[in-house]
ROLOFI-459217 format. One line per field, with one value per residue (C-alpha): residue in three letters; x, y, z. Coordinates in steps of 0.2 Angstrom, whole numbers, plus 2048, in hexadecimal, padded with zeros to 3 digits. Layout:
REM residues N
res ALA / ...
c1 X / ...
c2 Y / ...
c3 Z / ...
//
This chain:
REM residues 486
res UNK / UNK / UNK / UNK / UNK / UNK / UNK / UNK / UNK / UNK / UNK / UNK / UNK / UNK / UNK / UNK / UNK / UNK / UNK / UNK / UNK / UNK / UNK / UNK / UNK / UNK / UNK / UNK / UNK / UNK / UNK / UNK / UNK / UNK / UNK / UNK / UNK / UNK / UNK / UNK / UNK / UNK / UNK / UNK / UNK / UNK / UNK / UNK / UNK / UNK / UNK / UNK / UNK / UNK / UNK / UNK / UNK / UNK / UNK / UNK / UNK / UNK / UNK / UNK / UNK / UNK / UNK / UNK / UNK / UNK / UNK / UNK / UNK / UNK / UNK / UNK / UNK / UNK / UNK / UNK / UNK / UNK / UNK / UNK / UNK / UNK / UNK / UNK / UNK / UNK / UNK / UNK / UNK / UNK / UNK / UNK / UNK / UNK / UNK / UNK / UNK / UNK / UNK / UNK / UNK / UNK / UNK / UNK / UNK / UNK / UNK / UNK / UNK / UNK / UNK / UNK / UNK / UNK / UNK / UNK / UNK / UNK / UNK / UNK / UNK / UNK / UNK / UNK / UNK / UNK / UNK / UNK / UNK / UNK / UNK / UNK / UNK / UNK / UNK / UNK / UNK / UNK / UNK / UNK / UNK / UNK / UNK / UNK / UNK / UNK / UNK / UNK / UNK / UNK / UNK / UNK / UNK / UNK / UNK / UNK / UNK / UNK / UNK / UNK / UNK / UNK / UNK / UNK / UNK / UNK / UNK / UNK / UNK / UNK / UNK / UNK / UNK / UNK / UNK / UNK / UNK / UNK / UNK / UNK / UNK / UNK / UNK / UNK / UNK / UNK / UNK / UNK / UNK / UNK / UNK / UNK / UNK / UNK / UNK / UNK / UNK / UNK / UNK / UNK / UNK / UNK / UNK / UNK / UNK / UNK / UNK / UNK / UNK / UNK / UNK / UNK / UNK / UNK / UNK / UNK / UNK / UNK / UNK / UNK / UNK / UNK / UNK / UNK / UNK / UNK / UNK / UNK / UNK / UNK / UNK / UNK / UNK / UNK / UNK / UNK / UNK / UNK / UNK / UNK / UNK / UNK / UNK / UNK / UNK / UNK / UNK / UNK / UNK / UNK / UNK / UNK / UNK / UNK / UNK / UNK / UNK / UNK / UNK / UNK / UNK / UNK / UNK / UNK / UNK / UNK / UNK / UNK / UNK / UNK / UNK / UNK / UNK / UNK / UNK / UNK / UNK / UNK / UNK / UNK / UNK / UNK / UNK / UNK / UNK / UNK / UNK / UNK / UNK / UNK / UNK / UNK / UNK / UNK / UNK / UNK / UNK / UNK / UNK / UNK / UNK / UNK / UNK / UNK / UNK / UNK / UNK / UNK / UNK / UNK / UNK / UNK / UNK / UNK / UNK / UNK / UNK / UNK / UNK / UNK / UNK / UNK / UNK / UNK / UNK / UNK / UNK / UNK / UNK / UNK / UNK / UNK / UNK / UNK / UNK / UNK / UNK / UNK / UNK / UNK / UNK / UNK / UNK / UNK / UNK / UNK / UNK / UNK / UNK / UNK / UNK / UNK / UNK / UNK / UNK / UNK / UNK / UNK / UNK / UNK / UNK / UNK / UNK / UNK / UNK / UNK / UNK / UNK / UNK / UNK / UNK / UNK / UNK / UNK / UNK / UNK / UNK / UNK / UNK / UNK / UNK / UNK / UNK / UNK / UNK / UNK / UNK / UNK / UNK / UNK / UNK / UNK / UNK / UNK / UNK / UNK / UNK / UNK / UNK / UNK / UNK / UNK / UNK / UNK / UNK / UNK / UNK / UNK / UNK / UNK / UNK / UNK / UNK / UNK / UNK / UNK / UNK / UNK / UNK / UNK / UNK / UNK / UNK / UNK / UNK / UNK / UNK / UNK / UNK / UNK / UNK / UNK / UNK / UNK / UNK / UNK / UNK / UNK / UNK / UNK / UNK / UNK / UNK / UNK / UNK / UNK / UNK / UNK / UNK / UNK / UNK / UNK / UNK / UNK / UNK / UNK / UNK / UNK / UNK / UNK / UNK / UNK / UNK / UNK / UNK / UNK / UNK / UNK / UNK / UNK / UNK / UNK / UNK / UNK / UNK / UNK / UNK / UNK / UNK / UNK / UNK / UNK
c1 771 / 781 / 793 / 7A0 / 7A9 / 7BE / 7CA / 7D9 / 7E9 / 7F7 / 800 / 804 / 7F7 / 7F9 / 7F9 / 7E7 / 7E3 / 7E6 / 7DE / 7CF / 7CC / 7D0 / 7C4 / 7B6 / 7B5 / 7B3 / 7A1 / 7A8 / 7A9 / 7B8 / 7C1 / 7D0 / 7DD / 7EF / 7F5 / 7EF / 7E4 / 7D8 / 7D8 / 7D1 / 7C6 / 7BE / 7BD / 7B5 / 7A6 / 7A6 / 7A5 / 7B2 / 7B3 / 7C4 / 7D0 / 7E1 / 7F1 / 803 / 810 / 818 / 80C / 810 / 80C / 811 / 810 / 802 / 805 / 7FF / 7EE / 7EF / 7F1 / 7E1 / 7D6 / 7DB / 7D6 / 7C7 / 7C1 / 7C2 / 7B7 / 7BE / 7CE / 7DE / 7EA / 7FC / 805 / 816 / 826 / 82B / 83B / 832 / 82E / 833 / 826 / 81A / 81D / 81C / 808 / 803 / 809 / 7FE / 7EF / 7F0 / 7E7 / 7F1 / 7FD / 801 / 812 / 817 / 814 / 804 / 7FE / 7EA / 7E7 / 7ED / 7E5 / 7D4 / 7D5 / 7DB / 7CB / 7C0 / 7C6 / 7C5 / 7B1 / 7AF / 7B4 / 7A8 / 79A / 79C / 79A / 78C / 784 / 785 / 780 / 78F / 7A3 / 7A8 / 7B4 / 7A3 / 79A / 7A8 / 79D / 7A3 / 7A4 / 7B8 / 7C2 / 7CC / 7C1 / 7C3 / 7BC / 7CC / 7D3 / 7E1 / 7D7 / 7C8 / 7D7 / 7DE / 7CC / 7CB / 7DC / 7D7 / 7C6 / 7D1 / 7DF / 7D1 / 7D0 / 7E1 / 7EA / 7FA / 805 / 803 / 810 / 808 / 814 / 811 / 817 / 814 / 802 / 7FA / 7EF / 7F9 / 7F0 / 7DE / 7E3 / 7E8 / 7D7 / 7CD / 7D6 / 7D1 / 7C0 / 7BC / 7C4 / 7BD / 7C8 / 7BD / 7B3 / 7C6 / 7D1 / 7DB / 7EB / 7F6 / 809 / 814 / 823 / 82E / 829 / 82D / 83C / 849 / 849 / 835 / 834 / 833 / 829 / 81C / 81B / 81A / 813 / 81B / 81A / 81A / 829 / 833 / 83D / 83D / 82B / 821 / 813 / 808 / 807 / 803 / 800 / 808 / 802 / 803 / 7F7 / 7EB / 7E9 / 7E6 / 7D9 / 7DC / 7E7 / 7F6 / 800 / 810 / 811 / 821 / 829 / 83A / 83D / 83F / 851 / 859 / 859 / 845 / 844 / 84B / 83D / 82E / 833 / 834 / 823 / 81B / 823 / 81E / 80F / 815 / 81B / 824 / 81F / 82F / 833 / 829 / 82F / 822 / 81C / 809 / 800 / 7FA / 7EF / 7F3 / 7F3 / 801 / 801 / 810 / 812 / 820 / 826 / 834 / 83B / 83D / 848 / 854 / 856 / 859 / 867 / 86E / 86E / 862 / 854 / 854 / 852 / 848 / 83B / 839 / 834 / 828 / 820 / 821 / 816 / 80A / 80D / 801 / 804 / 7FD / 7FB / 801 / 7F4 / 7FC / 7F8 / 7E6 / 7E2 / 7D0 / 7CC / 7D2 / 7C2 / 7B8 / 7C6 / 7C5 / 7B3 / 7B1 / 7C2 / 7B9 / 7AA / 7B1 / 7BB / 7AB / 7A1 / 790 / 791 / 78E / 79F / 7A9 / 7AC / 7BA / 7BA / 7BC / 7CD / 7D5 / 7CF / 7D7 / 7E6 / 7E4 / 7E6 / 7F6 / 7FD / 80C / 806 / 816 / 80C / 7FD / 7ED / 7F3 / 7F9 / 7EC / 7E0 / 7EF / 7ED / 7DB / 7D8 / 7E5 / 7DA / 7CB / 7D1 / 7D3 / 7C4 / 7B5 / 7A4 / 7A9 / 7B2 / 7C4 / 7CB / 7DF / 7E5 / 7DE / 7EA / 7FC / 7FE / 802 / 813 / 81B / 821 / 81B / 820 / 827 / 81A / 818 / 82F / 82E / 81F / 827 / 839 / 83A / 82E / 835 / 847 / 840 / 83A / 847 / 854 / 84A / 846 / 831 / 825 / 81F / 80D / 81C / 820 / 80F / 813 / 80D / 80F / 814 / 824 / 82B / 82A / 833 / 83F / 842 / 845 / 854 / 85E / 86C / 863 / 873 / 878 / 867 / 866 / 869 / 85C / 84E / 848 / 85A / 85C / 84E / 850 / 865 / 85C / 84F / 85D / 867 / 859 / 854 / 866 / 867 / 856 / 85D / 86E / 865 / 858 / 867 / 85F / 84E / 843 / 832 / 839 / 841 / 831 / 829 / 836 / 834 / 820 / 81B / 817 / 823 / 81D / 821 / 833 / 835 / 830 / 83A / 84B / 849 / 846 / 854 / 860 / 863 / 868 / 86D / 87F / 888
c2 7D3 / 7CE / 7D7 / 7CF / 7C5 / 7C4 / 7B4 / 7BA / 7AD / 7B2 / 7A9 / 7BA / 7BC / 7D0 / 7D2 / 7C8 / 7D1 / 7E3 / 7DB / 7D5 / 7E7 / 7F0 / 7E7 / 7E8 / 7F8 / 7F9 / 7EE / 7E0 / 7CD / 7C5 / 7B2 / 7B1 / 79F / 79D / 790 / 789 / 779 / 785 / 791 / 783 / 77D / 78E / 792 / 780 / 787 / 79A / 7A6 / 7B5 / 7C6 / 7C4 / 7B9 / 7C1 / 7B6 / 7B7 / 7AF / 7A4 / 798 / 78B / 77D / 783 / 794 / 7A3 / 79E / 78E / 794 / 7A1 / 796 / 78C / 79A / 7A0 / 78B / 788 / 798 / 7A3 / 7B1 / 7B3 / 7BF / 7BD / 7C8 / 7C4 / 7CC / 7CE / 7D1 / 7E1 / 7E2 / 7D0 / 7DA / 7C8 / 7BD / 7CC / 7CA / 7B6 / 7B7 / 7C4 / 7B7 / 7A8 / 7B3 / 7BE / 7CD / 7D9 / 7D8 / 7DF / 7E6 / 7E2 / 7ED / 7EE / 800 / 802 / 810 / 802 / 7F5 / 7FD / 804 / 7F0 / 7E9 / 7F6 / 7F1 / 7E1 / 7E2 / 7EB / 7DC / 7D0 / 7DE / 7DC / 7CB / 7CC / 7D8 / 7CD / 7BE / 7B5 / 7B5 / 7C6 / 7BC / 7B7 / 7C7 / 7D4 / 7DE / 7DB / 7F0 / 7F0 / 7FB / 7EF / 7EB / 7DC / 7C9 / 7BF / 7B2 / 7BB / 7CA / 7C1 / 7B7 / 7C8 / 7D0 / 7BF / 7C3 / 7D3 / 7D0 / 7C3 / 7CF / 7DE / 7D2 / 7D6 / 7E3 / 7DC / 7E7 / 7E4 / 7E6 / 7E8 / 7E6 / 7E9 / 7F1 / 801 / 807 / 7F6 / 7FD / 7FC / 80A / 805 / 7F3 / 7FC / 807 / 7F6 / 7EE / 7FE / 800 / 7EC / 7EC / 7F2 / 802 / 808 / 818 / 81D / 827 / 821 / 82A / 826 / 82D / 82D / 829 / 830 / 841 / 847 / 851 / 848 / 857 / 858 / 843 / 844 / 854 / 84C / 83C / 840 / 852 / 85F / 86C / 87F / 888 / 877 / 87E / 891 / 890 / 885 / 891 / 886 / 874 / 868 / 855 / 848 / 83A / 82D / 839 / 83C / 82B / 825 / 817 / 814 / 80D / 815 / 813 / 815 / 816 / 812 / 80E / 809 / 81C / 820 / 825 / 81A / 824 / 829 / 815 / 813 / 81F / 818 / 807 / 80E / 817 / 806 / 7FB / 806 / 80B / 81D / 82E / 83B / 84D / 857 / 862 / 858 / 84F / 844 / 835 / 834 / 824 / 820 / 812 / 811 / 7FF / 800 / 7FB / 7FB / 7FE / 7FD / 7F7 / 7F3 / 7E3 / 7E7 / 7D7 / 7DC / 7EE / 7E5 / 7DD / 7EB / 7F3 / 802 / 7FB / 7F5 / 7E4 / 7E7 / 7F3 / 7E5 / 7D9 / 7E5 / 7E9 / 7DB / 7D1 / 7CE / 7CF / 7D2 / 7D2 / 7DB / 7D3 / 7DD / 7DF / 7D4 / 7C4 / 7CA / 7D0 / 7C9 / 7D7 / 7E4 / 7E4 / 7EA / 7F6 / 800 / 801 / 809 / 813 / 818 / 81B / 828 / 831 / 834 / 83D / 83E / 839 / 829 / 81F / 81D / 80A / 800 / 7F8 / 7E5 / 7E6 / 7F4 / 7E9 / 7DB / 7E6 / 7EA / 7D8 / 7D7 / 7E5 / 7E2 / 7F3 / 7F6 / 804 / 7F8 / 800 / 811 / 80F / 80A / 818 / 824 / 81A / 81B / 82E / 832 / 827 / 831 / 83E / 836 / 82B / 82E / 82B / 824 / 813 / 814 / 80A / 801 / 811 / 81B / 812 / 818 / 805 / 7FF / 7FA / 7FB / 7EA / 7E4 / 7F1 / 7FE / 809 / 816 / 819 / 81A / 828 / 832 / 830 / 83C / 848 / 84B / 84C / 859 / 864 / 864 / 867 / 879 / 87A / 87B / 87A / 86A / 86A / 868 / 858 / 850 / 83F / 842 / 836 / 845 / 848 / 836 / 839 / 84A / 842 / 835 / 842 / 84B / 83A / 835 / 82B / 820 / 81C / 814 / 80C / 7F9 / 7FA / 806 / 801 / 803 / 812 / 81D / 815 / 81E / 82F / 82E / 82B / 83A / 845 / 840 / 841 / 852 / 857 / 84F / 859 / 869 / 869 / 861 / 84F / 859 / 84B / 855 / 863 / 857 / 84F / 861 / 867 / 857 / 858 / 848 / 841 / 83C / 82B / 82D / 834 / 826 / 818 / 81D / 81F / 80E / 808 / 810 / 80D / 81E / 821 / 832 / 835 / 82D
c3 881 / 889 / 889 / 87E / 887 / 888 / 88C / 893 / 894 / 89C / 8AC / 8B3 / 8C1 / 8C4 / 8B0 / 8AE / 8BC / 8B5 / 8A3 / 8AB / 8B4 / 8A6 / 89B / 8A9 / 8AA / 897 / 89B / 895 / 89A / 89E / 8A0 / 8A7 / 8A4 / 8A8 / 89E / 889 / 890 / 89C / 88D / 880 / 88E / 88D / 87A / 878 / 883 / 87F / 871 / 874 / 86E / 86E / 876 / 87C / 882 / 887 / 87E / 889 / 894 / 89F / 896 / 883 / 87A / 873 / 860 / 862 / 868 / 85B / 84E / 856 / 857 / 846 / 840 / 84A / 851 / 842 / 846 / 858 / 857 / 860 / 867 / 86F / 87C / 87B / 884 / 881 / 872 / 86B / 85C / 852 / 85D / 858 / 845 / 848 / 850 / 842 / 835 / 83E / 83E / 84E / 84E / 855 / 865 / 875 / 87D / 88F / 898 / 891 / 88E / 892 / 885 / 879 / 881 / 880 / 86F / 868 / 86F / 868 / 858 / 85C / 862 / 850 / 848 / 853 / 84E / 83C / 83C / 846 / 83D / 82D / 833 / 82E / 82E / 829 / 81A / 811 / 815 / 80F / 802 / 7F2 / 7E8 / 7EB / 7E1 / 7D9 / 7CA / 7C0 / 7C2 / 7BB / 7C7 / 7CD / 7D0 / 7DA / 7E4 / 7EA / 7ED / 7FB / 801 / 803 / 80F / 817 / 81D / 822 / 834 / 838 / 83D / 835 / 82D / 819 / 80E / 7F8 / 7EB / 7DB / 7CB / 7C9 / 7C4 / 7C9 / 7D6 / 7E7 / 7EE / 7E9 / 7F2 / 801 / 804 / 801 / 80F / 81A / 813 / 819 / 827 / 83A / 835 / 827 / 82F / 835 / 82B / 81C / 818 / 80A / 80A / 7FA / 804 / 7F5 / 7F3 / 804 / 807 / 813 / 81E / 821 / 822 / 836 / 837 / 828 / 832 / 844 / 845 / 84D / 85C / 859 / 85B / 856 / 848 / 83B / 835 / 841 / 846 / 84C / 854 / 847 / 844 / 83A / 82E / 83E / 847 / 838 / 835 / 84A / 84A / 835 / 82A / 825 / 813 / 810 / 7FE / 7F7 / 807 / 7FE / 7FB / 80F / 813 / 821 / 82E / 82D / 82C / 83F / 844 / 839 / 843 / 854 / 851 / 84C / 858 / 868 / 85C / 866 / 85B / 862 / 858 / 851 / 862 / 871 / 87E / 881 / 874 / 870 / 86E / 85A / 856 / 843 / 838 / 82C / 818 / 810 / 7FC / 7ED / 7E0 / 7E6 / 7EA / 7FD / 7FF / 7F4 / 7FB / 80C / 803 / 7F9 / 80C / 807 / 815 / 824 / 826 / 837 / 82F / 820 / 82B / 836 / 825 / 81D / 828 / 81A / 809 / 7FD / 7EB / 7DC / 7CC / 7BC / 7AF / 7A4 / 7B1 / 7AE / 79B / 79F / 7A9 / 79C / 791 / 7A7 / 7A9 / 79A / 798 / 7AB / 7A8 / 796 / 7A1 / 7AD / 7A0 / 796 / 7A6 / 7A3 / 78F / 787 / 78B / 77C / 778 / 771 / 761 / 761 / 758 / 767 / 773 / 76D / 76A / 77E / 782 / 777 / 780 / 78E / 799 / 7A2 / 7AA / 7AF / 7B1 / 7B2 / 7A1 / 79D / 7A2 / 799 / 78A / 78A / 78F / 781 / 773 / 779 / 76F / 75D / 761 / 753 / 756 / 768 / 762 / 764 / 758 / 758 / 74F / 75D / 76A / 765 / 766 / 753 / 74F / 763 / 76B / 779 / 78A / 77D / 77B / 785 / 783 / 772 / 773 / 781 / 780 / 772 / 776 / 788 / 77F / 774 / 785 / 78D / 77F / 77B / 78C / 789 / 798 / 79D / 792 / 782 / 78C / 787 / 77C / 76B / 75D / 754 / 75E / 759 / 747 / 74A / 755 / 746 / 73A / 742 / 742 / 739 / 72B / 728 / 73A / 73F / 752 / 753 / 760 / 75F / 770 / 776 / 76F / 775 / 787 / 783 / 77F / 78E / 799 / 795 / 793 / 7A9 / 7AA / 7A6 / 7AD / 7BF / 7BC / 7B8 / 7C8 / 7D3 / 7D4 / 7DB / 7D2 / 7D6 / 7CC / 7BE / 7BD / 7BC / 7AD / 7A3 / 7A4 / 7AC / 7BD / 7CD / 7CC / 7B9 / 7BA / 7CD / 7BE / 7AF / 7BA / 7C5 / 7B3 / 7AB / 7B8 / 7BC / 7CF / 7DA / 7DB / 7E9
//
């Protein structure tokens, strides 16, 4: 069996040279053009393994035989080199189909690890029989066979070739994360680590430390030398969860560290190598925190190379009925699933589901408990008599209220319907709300408010006191408008 064979293009004579030695002594084959029309000459007679060009050739430029490849050669991968600082011509070949790139001076390590990756890609393929797109296997965990759903699944195989950064947005509980490991899981990545970072819930202080790693002795308590996300993640994917939460200055540093795909650890002198592919998530609108001047416009655009968006569950009420027999299934262990009556389901798919399909599953676990004879019934929901996306506020407004008035431990947090008709009864019965929906949202508010206030705008120990989530208490204050102090 032959060696994969590699077309380099580049009009540099000492730069092929160094490729084309490099590459040698990997046991691979090698082409070697200087300009676009000896480069199509050779991809019209040749298969490669992977073909890697320059971005500025005598007679016109790499993106054009990038976007060629990508057209008529789509199993062949393409990689760019560029000059060094071109970070923008870099962003412009991932968006025509590119691979991956290169910086000038072009690091070996990098180099070798790129075409390794590359190689893994050509494998696949080969081992399938056909184009890796058509062979992707099909058991992703983003469940569901509506058109928006089956859409995304083919995005998702689509953008497991590259090594593009993606950028998922979505609201929140839509299934961000579980988009991201599919895109690691089909790609040439998978047996390499995935490692997911909630970008929110670190402390400022320990950003750099959590990222990058750190030496021994660098600051009070750092007994031994340690690795950070980037280094845990060297060879995968790496996701930043949440990404709008980073403070600027830790953006500057994320950028650097995918830019020179370099990380120096907290206390070293020297920066280490990290191959890493990066996926972005929030559900945030990126764009308009670039405007609103709380992210760099720079990073955005490094991110943002891809964008991949997650439909709500409302775009997709066909799938409800798939989801919530295989979340009802999971709940139930190793006894008979309970099912939905005909009525609930149909009162699912009249549902808003601001949560998504995490509020789903809550909804779900919690009719569990009043189910009889497994069948939940519309009863069993805590749907009846809520409008459209008001739900779950009017449920937990009051009983969080409640908690934090008398100061109860979080477990008294839990929504109850009980708590809402205990709520009604201590209000005034002849000055009624206008707006019930407005009204609850007014005593949610304060009731944050005050659990901010009290933990000195520690969210991870409001969340704590009120009884539910950081994502929960993240959610309910971007909804509610309620920012830190200036």
């Amino acid at each position: 069996m032959s060696a994969p064979r590699i077309l380099i293009v580049d009009d540099e004579a000492d730069l092929r040279e160094l490729l084309e030695i490099t590459l040698l002594k990997m046991g691979l084959d090698v082409d070697s053009a200087a300009t676009l029309e000896t480069a199509r000459a050779h991809l019209a007679q040749t298969e490669y393994a992977l073909v890697l060009t320059d971005m500025r050739l005598p007679d016109g430029l790499g993106i054009e035989l990038v976007q060629e490849i990508t057209a008529q050669y789509r199993n062949t991968p393409v990689a760019v080199i560029t000059a060094f600082g071109s970070a923008d011509n870099a962003v412009m070949a991932l968006k025509a189909g590119a691979f991956d790139y290169l910086s000038k001076p072009v690091g070996l390590e990098q180099l070798r690890v790129m075409v390794r990756s590359a190689l893994r890609l050509q494998q696949d393929a080969a081992a399938a029989g056909q184009p890796r797109a058509a062979a992707a296997p099909v058991a992703l965990r983003l469940m569901g066979q509506s058109d928006a759903i089956q859409a995304l699944r083919a995005q998702i195989v689509r953008l497991a070739r590259s090594m593009a950064p993606v950028a998922i947005t979505g609201e929140s509980g839509s299934g961000k994360e579980l988009a991201a490991r599919d895109i690691h899981a089909q790609s040439a990545r998978s047996d390499k680590p995935f490692i997911a970072v909630n970008c929110g819930a670190i402390p400022e202080a320990l950003m750099e430390a959590e990222f990058f790693g750190y030496r021994k002795g660098a600051f009070t308590g750092a007994a031994d030398d340690r690795d950070g996300f980037f280094q845990a993640a060297n060879g995968g994917t790496l996701l930043l969860d949440e990404v709008a939460e980073l403070p600027l200055a830790m953006q500057v540093k994320l950028l650097r560290a995918i830019q020179e795909r370099r990380v120096r650890k907290v206390g070293a002198t020297q920066e280490e190598p990290v191959d890493v592919r990066i996926i972005s998530a929030t559900h945030q609108d990126l764009h308009a925190c670039v405007g609103k001047g709380s992210f760099r416009q720079d990073l955005y655009y490094r991110l943002n190379v891809i964008e991949l968006r997650l439909p709500p569950l409302r775009e997709r009420l066909d799938d409800i009925e798939l989801l919530s027999n295989a979340i009802l299934a999971r709940l139930g262990g190793s006894e008979q699933p309970a099912r939905l009556s005909p009525e609930a389901l149909q009162a699912l798919r009249g549902y808003h589901f601001p949560g998504n399909v995490r509020e789903l599953e809550n909804i779900l676990e919690r009719a569990l408990a009043f189910a009889n004879d497994g069948v939940i019934e519309v009863g069993d929901l805590a749907l009846k008599g809520a409008a459209p996306g008001e739900a779950a506020t009017a449920v937990t407004a009051p009983a969080v209220a409640a908690a934090v008035a008398e100061d109860l431990p979080p477990a008294a947090a839990v929504p109850a319907p009980a708590a809402v008709a205990v709520a009604a009864t201590q209000a005034e019965d002849d000055e009624l709300p206008s707006s019930l929906p407005d009204h609850l949202d007014d005593i949610e508010r304060e009731v944050i408010r005050r659990a901010l206030q009290k933990t000195h705008f520690n969210r991870t120990q409001a969340a704590e006191l009120l009884g539910i989530s950081f994502r929960q208490l993240r959610y309910r204050m971007q909804r509610l408008d309620i920012h830190a102090p200036e």
